[in-house]
mmCIF file as gemmi writes it, N, C-alpha and C atoms, coordinates in Angstrom:
data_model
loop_
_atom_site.group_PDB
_atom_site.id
_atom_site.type_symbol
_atom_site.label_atom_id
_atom_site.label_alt_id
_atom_site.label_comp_id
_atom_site.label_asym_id
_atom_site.label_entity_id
_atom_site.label_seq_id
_atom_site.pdbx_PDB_ins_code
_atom_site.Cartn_x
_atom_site.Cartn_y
_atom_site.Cartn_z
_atom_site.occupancy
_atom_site.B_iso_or_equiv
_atom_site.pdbx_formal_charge
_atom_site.auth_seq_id
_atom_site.auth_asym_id
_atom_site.pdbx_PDB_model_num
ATOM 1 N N . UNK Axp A 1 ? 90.919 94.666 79.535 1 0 ? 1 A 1
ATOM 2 C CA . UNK Axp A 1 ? 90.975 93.305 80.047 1 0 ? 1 A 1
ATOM 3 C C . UNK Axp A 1 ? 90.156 92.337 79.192 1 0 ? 1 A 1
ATOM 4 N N . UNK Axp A 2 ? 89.107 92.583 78.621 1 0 ? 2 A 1
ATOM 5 C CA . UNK Axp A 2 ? 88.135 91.415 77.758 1 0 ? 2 A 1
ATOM 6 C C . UNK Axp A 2 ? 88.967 91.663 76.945 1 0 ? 2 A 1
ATOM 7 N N . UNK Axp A 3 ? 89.824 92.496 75.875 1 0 ? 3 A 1
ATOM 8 C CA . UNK Axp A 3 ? 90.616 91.643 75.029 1 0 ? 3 A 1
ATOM 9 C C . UNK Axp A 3 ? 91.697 90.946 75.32 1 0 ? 3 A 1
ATOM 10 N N . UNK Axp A 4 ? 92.36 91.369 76.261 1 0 ? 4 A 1
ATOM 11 C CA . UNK Axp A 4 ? 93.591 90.431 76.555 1 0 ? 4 A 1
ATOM 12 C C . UNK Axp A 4 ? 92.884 88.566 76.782 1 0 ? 4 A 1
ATOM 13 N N . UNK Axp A 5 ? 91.499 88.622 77.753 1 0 ? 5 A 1
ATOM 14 C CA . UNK Axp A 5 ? 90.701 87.542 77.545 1 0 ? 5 A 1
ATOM 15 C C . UNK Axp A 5 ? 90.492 87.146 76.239 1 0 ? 5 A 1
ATOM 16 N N . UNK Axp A 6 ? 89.984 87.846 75.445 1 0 ? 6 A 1
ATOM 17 C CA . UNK Axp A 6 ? 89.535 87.409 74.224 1 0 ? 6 A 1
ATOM 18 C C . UNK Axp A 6 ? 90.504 86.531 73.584 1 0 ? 6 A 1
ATOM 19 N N . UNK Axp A 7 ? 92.017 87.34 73.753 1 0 ? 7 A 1
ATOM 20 C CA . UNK Axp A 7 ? 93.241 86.798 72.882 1 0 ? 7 A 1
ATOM 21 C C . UNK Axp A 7 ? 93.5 85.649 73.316 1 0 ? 7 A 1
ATOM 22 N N . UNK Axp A 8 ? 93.783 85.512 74.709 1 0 ? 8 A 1
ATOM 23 C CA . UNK Axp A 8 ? 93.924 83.747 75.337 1 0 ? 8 A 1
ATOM 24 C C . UNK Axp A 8 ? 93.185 82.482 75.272 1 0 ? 8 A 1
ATOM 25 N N . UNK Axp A 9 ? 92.199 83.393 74.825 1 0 ? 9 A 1
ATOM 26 C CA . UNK Axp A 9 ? 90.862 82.14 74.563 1 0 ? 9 A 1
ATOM 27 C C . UNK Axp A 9 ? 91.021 82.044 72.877 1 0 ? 9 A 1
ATOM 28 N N . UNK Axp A 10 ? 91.613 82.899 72.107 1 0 ? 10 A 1
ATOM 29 C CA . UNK Axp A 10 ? 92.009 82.488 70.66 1 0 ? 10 A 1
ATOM 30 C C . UNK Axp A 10 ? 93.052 81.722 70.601 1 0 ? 10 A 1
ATOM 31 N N . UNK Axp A 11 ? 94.297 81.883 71.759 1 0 ? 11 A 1
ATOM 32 C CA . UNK Axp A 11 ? 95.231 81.392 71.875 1 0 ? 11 A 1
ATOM 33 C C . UNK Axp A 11 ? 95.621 79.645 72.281 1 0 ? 11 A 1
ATOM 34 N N . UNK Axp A 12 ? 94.359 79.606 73.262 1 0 ? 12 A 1
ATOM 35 C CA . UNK Axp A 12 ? 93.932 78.371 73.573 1 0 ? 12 A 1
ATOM 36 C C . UNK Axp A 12 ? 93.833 77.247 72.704 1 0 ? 12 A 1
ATOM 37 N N . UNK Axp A 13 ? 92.353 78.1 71.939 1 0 ? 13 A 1
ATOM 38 C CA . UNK Axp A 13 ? 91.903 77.302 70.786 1 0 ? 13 A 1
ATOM 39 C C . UNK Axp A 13 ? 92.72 77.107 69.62 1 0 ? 13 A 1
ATOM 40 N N . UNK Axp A 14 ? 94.18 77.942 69.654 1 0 ? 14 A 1
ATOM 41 C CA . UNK Axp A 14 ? 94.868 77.315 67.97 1 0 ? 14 A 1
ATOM 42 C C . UNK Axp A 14 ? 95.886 76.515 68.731 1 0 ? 14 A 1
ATOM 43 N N . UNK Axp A 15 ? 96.109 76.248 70.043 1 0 ? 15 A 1
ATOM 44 C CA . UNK Axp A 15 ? 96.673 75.039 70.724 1 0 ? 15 A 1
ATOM 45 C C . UNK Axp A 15 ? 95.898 73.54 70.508 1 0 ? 15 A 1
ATOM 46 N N . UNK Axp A 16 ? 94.86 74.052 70.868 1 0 ? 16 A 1
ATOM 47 C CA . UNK Axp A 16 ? 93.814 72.819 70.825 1 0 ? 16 A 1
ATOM 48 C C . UNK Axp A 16 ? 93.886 72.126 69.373 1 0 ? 16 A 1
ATOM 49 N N . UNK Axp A 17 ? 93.436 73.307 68.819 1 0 ? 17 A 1
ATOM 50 C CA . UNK Axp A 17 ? 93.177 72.971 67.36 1 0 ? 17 A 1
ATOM 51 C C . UNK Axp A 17 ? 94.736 72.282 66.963 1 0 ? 17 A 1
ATOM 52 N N . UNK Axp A 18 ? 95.595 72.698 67.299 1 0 ? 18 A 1
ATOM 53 C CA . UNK Axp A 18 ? 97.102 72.05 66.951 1 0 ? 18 A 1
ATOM 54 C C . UNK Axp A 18 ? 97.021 70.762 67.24 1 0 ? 18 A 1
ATOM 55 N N . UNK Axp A 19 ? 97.019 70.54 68.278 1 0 ? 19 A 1
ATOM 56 C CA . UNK Axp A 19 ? 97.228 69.306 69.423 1 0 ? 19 A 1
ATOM 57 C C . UNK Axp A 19 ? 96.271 68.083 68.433 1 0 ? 19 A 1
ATOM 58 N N . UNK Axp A 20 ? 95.24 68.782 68.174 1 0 ? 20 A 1
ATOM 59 C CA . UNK Axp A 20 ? 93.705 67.48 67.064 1 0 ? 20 A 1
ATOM 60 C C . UNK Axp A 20 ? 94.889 67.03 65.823 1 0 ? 20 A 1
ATOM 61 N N . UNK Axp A 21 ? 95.347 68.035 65.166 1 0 ? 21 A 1
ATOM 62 C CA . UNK Axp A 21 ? 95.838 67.789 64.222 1 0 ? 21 A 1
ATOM 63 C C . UNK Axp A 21 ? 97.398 67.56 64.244 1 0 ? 21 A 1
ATOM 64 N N . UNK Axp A 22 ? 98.429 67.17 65.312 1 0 ? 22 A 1
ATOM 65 C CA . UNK Axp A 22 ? 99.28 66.676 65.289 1 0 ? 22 A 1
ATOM 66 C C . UNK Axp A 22 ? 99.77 65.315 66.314 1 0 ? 22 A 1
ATOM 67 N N . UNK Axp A 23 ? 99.007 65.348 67.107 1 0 ? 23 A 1
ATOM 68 C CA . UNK Axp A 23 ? 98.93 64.235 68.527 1 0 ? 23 A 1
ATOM 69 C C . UNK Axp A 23 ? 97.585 63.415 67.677 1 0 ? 23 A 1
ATOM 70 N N . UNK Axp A 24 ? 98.39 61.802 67.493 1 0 ? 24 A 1
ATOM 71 C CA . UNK Axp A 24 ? 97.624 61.012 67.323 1 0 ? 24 A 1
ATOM 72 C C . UNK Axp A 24 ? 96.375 60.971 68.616 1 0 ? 24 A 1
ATOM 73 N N . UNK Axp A 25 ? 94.755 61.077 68.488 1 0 ? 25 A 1
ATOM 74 C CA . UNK Axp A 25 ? 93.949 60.322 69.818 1 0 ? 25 A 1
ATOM 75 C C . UNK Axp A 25 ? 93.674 58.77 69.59 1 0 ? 25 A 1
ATOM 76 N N . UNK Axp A 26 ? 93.838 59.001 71.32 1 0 ? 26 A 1
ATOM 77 C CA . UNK Axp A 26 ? 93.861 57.316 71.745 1 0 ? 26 A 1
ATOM 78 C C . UNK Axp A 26 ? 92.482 57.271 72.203 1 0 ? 26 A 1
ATOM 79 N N . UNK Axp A 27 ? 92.071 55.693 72.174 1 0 ? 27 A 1
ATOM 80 C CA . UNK Axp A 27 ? 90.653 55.289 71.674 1 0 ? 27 A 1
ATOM 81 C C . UNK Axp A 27 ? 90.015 55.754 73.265 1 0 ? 27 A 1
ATOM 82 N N . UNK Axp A 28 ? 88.938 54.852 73.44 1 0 ? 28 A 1
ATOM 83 C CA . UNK Axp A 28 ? 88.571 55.038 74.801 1 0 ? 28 A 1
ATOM 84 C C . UNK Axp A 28 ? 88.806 54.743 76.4 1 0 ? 28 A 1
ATOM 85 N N . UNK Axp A 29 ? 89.816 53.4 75.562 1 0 ? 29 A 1
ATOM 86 C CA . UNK Axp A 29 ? 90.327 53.202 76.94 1 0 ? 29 A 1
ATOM 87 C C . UNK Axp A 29 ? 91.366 53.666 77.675 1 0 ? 29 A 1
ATOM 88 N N . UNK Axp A 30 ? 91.834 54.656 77.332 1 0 ? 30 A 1
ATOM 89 C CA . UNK Axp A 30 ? 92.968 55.77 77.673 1 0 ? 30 A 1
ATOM 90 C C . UNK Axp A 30 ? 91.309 56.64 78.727 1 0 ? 30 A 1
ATOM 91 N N . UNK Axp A 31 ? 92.437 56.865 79.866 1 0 ? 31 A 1
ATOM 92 C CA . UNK Axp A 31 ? 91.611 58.193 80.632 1 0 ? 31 A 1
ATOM 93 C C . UNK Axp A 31 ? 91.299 59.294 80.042 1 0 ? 31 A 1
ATOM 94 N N . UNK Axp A 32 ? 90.218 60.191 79.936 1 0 ? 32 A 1
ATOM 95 C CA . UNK Axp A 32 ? 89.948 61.603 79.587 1 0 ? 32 A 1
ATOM 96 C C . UNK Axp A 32 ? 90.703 62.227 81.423 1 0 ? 32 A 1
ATOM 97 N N . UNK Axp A 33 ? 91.295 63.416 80.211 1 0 ? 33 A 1
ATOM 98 C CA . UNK Axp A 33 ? 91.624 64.64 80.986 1 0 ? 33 A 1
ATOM 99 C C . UNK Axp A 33 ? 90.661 65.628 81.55 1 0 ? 33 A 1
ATOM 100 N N . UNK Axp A 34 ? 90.871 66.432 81.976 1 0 ? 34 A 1
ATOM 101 C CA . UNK Axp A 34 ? 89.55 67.332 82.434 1 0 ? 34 A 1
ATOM 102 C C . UNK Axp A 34 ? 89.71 68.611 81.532 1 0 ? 34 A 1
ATOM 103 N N . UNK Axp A 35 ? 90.979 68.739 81.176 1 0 ? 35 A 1
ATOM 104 C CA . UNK Axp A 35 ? 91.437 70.037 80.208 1 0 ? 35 A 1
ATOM 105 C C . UNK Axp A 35 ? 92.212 69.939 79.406 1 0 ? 35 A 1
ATOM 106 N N . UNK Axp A 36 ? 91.813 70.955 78.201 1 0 ? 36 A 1
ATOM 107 C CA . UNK Axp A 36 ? 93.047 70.36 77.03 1 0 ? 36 A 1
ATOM 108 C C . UNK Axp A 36 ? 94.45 71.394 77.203 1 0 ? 36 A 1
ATOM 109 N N . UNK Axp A 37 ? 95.12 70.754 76.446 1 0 ? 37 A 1
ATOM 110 C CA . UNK Axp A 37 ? 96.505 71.108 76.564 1 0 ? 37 A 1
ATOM 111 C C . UNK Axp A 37 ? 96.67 72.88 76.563 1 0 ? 37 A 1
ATOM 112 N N . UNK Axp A 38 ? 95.81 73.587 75.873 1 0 ? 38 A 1
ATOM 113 C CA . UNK Axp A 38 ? 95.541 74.549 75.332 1 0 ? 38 A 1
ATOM 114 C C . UNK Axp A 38 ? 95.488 75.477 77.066 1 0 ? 38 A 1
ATOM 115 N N . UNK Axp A 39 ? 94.582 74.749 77.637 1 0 ? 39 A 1
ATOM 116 C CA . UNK Axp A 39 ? 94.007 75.543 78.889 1 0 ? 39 A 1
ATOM 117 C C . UNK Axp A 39 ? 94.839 75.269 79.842 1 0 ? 39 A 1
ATOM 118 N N . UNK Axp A 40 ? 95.629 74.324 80.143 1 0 ? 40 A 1
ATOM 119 C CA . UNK Axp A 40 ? 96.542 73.605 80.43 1 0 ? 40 A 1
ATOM 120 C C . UNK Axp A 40 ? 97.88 74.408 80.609 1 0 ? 40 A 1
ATOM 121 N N . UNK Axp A 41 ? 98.262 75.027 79.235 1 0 ? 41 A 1
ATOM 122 C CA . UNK Axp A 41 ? 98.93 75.977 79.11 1 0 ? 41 A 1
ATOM 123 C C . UNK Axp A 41 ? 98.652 77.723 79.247 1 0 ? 41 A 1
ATOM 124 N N . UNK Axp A 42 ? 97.572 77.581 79.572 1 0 ? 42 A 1
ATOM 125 C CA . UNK Axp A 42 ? 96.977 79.173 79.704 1 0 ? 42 A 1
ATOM 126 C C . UNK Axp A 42 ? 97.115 79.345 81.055 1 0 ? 42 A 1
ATOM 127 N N . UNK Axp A 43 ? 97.199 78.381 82.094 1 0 ? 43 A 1
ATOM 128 C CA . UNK Axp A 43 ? 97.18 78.19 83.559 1 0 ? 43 A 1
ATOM 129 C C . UNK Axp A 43 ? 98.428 78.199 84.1 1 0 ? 43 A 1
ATOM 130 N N . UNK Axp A 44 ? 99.46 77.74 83.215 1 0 ? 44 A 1
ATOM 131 C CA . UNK Axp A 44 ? 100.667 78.167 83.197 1 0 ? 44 A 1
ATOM 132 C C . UNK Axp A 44 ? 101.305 79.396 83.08 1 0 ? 44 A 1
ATOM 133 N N . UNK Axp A 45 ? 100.878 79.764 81.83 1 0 ? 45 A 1
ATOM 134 C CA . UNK Axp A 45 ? 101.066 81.222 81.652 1 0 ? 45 A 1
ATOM 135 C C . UNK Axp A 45 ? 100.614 82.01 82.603 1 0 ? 45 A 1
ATOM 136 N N . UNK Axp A 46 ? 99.933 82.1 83.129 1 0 ? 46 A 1
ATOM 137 C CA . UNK Axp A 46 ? 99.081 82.904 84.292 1 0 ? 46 A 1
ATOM 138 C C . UNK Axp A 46 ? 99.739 83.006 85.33 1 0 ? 46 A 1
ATOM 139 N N . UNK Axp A 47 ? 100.63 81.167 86.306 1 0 ? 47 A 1
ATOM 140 C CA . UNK Axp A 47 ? 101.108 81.336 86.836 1 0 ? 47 A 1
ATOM 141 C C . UNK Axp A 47 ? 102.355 81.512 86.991 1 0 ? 47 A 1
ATOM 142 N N . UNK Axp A 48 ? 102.924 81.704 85.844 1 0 ? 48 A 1
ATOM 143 C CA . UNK Axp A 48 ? 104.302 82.325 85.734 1 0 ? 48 A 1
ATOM 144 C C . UNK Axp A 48 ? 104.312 83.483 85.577 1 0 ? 48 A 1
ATOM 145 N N . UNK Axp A 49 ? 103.431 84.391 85.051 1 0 ? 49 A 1
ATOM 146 C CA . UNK Axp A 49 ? 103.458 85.641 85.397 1 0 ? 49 A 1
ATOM 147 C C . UNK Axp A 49 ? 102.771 86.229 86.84 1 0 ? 49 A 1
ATOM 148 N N . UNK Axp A 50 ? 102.148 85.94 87.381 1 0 ? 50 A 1
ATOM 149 C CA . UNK Axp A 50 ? 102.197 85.517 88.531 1 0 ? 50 A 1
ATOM 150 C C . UNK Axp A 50 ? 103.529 85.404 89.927 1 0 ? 50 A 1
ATOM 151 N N . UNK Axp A 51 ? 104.205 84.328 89.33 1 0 ? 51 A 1
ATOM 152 C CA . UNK Axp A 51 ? 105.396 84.24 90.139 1 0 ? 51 A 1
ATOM 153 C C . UNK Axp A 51 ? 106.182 85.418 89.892 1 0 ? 51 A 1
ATOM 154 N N . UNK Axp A 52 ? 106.794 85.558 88.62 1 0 ? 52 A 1
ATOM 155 C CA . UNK Axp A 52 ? 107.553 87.025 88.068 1 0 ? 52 A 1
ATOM 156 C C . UNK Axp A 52 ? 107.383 88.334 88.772 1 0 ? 52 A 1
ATOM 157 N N . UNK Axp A 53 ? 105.989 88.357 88.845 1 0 ? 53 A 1
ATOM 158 C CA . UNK Axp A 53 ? 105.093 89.418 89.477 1 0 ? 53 A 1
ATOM 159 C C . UNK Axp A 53 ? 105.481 89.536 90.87 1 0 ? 53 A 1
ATOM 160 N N . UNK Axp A 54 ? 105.562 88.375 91.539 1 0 ? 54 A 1
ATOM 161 C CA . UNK Axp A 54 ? 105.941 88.257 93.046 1 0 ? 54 A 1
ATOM 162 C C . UNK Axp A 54 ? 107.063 88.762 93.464 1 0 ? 54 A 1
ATOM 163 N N . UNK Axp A 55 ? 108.558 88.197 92.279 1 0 ? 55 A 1
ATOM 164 C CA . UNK Axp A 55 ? 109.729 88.062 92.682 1 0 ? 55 A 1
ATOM 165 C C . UNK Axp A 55 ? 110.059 89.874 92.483 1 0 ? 55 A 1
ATOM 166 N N . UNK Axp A 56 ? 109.133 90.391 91.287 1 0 ? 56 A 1
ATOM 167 C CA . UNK Axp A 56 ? 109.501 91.699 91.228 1 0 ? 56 A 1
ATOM 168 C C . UNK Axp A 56 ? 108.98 92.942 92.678 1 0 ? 56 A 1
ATOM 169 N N . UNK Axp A 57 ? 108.392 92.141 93.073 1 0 ? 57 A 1
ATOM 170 C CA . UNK Axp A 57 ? 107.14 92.843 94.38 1 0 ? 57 A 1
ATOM 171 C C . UNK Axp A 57 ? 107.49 92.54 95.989 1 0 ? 57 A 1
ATOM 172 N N . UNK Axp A 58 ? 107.877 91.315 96.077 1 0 ? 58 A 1
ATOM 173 C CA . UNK Axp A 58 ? 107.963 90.742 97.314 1 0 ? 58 A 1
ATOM 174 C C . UNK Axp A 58 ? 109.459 91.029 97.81 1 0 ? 58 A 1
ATOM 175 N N . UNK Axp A 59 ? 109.083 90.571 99.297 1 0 ? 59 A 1
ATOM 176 C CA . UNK Axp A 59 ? 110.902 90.315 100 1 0 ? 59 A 1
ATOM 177 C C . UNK Axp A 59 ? 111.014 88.904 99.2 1 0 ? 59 A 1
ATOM 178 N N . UNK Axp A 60 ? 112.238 88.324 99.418 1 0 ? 60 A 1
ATOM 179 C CA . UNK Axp A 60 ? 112.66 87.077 99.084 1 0 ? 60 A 1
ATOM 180 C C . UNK Axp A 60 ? 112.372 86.341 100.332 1 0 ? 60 A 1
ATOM 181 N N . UNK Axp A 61 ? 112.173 86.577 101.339 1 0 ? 61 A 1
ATOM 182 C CA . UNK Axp A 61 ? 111.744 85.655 102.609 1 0 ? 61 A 1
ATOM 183 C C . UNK Axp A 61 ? 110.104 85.684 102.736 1 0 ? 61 A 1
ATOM 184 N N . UNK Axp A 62 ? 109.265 86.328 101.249 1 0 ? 62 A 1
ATOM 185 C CA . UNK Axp A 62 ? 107.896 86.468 101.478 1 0 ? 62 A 1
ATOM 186 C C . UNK Axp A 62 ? 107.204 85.047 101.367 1 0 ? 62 A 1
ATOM 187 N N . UNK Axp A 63 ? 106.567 84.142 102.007 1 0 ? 63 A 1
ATOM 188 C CA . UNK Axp A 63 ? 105.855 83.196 102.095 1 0 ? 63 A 1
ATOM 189 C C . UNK Axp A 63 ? 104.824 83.311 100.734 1 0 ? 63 A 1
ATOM 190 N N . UNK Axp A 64 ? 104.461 84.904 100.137 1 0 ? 64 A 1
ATOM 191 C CA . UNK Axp A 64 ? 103.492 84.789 98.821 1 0 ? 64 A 1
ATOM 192 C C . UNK Axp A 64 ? 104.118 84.348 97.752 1 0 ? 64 A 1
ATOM 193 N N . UNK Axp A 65 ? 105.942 84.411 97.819 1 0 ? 65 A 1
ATOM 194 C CA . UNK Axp A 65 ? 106.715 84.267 96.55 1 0 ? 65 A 1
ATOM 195 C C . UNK Axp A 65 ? 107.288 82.91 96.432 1 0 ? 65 A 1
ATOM 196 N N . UNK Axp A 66 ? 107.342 82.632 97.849 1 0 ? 66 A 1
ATOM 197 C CA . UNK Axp A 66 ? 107.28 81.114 97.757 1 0 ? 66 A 1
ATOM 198 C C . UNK Axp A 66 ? 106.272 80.428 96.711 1 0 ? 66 A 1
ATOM 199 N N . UNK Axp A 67 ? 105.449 80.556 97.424 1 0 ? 67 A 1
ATOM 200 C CA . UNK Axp A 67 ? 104.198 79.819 97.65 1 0 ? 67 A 1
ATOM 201 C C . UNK Axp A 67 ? 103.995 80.127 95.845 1 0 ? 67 A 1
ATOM 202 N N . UNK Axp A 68 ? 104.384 80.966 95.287 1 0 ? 68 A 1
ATOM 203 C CA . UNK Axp A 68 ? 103.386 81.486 93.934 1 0 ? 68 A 1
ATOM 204 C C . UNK Axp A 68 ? 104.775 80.457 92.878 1 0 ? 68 A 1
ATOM 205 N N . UNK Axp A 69 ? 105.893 80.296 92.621 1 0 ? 69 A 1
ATOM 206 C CA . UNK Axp A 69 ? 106.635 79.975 92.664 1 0 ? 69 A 1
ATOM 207 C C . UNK Axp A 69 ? 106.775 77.877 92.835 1 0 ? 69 A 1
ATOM 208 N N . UNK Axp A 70 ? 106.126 77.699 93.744 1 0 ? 70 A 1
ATOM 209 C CA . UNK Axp A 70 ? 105.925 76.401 94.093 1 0 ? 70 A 1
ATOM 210 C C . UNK Axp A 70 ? 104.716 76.459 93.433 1 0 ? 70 A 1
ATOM 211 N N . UNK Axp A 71 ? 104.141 76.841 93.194 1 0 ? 71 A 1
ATOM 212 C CA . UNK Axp A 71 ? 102.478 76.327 92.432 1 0 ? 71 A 1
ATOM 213 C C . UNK Axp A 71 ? 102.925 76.567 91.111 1 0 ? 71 A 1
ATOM 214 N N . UNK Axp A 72 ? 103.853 77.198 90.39 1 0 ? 72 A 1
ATOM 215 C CA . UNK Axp A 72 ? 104.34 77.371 89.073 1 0 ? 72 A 1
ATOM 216 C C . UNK Axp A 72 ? 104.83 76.125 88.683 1 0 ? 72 A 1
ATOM 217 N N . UNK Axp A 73 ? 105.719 75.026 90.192 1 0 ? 73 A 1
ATOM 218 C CA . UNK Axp A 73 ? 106.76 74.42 89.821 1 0 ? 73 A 1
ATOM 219 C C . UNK Axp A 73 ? 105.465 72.942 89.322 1 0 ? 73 A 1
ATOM 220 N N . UNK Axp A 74 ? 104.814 73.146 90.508 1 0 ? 74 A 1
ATOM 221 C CA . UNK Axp A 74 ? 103.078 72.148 90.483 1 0 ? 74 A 1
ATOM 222 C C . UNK Axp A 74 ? 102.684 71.85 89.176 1 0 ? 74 A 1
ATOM 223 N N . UNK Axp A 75 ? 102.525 72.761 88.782 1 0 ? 75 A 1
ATOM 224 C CA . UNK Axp A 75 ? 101.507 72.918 87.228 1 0 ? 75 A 1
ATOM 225 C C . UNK Axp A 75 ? 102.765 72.403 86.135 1 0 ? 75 A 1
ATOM 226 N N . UNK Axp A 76 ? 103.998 73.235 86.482 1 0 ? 76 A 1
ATOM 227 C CA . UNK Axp A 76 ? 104.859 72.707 85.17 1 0 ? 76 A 1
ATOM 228 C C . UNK Axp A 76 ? 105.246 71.246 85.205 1 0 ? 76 A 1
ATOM 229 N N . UNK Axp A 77 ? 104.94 70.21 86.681 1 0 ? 77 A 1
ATOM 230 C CA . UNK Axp A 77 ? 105.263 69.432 86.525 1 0 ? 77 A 1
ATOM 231 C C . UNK Axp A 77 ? 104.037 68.021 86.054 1 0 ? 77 A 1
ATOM 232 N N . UNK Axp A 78 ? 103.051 68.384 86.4 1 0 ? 78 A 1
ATOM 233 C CA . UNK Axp A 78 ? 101.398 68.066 85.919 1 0 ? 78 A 1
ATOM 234 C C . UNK Axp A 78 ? 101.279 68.319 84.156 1 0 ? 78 A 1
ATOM 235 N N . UNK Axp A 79 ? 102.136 69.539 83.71 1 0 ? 79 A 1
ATOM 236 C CA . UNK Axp A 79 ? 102.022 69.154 82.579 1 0 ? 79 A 1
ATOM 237 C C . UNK Axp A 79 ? 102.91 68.425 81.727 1 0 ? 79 A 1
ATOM 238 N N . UNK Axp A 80 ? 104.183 68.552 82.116 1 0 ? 80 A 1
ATOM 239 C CA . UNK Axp A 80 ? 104.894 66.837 81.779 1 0 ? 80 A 1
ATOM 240 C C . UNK Axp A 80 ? 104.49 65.547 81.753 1 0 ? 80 A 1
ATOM 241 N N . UNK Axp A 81 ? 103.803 65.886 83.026 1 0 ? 81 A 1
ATOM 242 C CA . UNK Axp A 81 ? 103.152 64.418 83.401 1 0 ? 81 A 1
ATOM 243 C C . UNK Axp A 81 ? 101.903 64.533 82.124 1 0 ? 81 A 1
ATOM 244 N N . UNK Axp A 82 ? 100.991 65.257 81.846 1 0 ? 82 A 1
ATOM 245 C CA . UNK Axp A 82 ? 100.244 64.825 81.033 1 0 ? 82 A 1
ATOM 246 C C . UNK Axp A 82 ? 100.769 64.731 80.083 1 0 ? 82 A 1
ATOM 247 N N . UNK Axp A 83 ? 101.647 65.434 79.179 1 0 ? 83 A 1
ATOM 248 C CA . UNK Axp A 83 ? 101.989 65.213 77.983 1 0 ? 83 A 1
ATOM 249 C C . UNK Axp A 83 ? 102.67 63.694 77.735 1 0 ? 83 A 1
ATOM 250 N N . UNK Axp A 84 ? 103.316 63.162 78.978 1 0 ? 84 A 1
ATOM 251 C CA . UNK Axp A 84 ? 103.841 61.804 78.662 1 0 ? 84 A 1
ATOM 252 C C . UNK Axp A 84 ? 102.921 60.966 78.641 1 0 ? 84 A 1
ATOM 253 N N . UNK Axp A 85 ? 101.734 61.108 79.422 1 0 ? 85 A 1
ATOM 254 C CA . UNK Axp A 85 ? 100.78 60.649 79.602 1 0 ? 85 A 1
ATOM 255 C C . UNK Axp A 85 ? 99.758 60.006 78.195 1 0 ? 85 A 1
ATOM 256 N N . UNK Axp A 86 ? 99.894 61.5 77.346 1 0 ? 86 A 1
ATOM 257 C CA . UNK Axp A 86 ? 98.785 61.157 76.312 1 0 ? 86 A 1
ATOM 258 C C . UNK Axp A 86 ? 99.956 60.823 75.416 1 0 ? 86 A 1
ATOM 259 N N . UNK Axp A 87 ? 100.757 61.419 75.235 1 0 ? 87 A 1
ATOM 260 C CA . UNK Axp A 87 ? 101.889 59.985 74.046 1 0 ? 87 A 1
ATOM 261 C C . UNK Axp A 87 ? 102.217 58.863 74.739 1 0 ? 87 A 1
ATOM 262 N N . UNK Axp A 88 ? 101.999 58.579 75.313 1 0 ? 88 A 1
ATOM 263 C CA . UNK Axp A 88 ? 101.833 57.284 75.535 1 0 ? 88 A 1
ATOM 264 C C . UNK Axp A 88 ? 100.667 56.308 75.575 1 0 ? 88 A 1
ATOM 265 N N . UNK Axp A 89 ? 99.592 57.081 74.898 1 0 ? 89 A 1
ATOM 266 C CA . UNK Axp A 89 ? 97.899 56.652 74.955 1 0 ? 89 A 1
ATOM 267 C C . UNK Axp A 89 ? 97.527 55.895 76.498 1 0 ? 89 A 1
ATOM 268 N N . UNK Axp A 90 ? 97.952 56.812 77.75 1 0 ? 90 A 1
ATOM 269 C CA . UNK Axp A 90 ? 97.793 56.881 78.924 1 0 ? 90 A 1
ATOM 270 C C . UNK Axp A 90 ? 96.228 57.731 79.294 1 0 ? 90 A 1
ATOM 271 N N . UNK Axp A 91 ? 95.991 58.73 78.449 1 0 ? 91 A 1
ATOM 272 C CA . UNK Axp A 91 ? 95.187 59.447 78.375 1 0 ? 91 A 1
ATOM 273 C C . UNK Axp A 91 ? 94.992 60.227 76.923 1 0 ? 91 A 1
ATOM 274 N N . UNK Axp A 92 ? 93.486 60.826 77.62 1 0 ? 92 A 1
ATOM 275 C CA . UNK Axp A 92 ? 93.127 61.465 76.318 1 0 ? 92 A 1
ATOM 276 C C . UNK Axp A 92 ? 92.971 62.765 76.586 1 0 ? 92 A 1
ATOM 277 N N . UNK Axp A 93 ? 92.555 63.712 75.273 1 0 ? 93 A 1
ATOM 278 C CA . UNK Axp A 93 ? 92.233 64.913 75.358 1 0 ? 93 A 1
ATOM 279 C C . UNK Axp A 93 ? 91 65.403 75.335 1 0 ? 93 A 1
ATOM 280 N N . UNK Axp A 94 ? 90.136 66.26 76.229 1 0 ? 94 A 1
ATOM 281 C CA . UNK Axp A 94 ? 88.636 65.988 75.796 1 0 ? 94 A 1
ATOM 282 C C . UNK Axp A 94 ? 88.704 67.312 74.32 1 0 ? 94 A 1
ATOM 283 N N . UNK Axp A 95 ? 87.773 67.165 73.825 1 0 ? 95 A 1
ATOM 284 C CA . UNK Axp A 95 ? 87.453 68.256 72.37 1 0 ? 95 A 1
ATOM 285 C C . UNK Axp A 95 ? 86.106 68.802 72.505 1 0 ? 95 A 1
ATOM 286 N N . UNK Axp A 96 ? 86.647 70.021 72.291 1 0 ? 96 A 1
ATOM 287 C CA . UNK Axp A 96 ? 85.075 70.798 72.679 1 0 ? 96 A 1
ATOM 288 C C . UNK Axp A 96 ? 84.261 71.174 70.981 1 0 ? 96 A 1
């Protein structure tokens, strides 16, 4: 398990590191985000395997597969929203 951690947190960071070097940043008066795109997408990943996990495990009338499933649909739609967000210098990205 600490390497599969290890790898997502490398995985993160060559998102991040992407995102600096291809997404113009907008100055200060654009909102900061709380997370970069990188982690953003790691939370995704998580909960789509997650849901997968459910649909392979659960009844189809299970309230957990719902529920895991609807928080997949949450996040994928939060990150649309941010990505339109920061091309549009709506927001920013914080940089660690």
């Amino acid at each position: 398990m600490i390497e599969i951690g290890r790898r997502r947190m490398e995985l993160v960071m060559a998102i991040d590191d992407w995102i600096v070097r291809a997404v113009p940043q907008q100055g200060s008066g654009a909102t900061l985000h709380t997370e970069t795109i990188g982690a953003v997408i790691d939370r995704l990943a998580e909960a789509s395997v997650r849901a997968h996990h459910a649909l392979m495990t659960l009844d189809a009338d299970d309230d957990v597969l719902h529920g895991a499933w609807h928080h997949l649909a949450e996040l994928a739609d939060g990150y649309d929203d941010l990505v339109r967000d920061v091309l549009a210098g709506r927001r920013r990205l914080p940089t660690w």
